[in-house]
MISE-219655 format. One line per 3 residues: number of its first residue (from 1); their letters; for each residue x, z, y of N, C-alpha, C, O. Coordinates in steps of 0.2 Angstrom, whole numbers, plus 2048, in hexadecimal, padded with zeros to 3 digits. Layout:
! MISE-219655
NUM = A = X:Z:Y:X:Z:Y:X:Z:Y:X:Z:Y ~ ...
END
This chain:
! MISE-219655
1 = XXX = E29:47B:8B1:E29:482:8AF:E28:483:8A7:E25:47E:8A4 ~ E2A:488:8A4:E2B:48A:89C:E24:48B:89C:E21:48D:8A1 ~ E22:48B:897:E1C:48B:892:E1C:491:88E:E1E:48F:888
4 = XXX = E1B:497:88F:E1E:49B:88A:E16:49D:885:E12:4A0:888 ~ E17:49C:880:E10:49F:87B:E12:4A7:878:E18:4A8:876 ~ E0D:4AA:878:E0F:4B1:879:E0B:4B2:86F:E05:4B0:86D
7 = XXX = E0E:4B4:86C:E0D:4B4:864:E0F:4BD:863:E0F:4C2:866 ~ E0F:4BB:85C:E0F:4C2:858:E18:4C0:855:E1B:4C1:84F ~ E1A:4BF:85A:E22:4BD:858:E27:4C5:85C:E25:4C7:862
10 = XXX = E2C:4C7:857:E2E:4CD:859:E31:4CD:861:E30:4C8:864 ~ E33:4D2:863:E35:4D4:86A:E3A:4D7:86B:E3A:4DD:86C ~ E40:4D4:86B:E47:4D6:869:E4B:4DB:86F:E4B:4DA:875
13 = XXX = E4F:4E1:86C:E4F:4E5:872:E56:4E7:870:E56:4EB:86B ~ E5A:4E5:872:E64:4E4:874:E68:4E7:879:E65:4E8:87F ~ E6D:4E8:879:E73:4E8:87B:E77:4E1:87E:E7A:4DD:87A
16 = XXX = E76:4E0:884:E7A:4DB:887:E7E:4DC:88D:E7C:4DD:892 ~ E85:4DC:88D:E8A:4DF:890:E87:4E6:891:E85:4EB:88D ~ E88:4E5:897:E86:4ED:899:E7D:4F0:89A:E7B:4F5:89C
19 = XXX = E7C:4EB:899:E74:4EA:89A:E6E:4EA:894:E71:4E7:890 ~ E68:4EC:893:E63:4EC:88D:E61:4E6:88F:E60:4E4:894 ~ E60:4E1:888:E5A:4DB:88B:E53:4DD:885:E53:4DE:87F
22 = XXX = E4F:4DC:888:E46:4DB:885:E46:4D5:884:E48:4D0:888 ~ E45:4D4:87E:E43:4CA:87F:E3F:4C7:87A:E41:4C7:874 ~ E39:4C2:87C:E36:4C0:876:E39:4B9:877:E3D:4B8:87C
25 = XXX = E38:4B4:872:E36:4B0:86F:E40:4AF:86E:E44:4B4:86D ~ E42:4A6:86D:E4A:4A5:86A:E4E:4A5:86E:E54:4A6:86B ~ E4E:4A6:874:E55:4A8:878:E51:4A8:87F:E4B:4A8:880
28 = XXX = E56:4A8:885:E54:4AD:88A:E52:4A5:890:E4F:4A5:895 ~ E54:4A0:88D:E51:499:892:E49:49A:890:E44:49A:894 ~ E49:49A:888:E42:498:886:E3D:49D:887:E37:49C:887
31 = XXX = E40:4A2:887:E3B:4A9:884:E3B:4AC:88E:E3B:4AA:894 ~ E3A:4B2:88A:E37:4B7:890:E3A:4BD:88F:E39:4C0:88A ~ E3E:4BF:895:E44:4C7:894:E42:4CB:89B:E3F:4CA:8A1
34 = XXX = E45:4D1:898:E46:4D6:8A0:E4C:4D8:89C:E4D:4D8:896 ~ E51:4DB:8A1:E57:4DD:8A0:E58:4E4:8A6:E58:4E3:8AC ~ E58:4E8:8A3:E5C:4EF:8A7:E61:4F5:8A4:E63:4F7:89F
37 = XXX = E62:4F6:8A8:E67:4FD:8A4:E66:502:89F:E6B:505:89D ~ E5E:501:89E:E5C:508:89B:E58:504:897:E54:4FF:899 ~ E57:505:88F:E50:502:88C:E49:500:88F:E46:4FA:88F
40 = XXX = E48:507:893:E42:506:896:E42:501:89C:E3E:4FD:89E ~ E48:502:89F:E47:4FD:8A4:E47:4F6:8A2:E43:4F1:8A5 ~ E4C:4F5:89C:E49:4EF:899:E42:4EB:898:E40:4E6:89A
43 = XXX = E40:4F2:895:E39:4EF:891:E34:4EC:898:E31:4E7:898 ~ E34:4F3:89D:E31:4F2:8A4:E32:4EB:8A8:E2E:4E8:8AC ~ E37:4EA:8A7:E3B:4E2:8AA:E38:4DE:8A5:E37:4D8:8A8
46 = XXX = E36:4DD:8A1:E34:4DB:89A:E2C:4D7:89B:E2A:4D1:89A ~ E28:4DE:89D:E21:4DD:89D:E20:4D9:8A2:E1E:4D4:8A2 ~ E23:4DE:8A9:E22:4D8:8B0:E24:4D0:8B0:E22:4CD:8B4
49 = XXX = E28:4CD:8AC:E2A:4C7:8AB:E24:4C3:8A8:E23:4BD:8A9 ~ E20:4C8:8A3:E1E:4C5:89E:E16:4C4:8A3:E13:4BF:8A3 ~ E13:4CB:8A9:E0F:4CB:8AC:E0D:4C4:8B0:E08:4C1:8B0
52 = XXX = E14:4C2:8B3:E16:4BD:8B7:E17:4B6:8B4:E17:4B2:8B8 ~ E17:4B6:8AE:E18:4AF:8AA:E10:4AD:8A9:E0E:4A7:8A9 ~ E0D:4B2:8A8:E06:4B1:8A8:E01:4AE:8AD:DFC:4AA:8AC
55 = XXX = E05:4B2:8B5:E00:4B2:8B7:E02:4AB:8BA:DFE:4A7:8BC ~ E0A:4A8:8BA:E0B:4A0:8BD:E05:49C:8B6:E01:497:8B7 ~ E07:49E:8B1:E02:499:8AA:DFA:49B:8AF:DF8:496:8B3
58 = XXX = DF7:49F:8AF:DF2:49C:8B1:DEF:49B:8B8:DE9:49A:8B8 ~ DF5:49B:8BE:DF3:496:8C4:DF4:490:8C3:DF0:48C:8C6 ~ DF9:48D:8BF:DFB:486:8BE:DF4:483:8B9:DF2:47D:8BA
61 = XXX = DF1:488:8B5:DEC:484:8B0:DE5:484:8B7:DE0:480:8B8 ~ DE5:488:8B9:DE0:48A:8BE:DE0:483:8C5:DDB:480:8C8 ~ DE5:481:8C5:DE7:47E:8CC:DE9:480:8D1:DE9:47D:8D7
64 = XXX = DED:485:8D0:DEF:48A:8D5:DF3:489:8D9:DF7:486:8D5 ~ DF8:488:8E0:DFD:487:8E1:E02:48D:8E1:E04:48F:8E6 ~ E05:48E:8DD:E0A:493:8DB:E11:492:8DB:E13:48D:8D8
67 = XXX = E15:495:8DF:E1C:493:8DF:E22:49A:8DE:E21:49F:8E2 ~ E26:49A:8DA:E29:49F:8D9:E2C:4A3:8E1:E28:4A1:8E5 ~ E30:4A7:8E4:E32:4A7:8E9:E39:4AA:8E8:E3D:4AB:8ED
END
């Protein structure tokens, strides 16, 4: 699992094909995106990604048994 550190690094909000992407960190392997039709839906795909990366970072630190599904 990616390791993502969440900093005071910008939060980039694009045009891809026909879709908006939200995205922090250097590209969409390393970093953390939400992608929808609409800015906001972007941004909203965005947070939940971001909620979610968190909350696998600290069942793994914790000892949790977490598996994506």
């Amino acid at each position: 699992m990616k390791k993502i550190e969440y900093d005071d690094k910008e939060i980039k909000l694009y045009k891809d094909g026909n879709m908006w992407c939200c995205m922090h960190g250097e590209n969409i392997q390393r970093g953390v995106a939400g992608f929808g039709k609409t800015k906001g839906i972007a941004i909203a795909n965005y947070c939940n990604s971001v909620n979610l990366d968190l909350i696998q970072q600290y069942a793994i630190r914790e000892g949790f048994g977490f598996k994506m599904l």
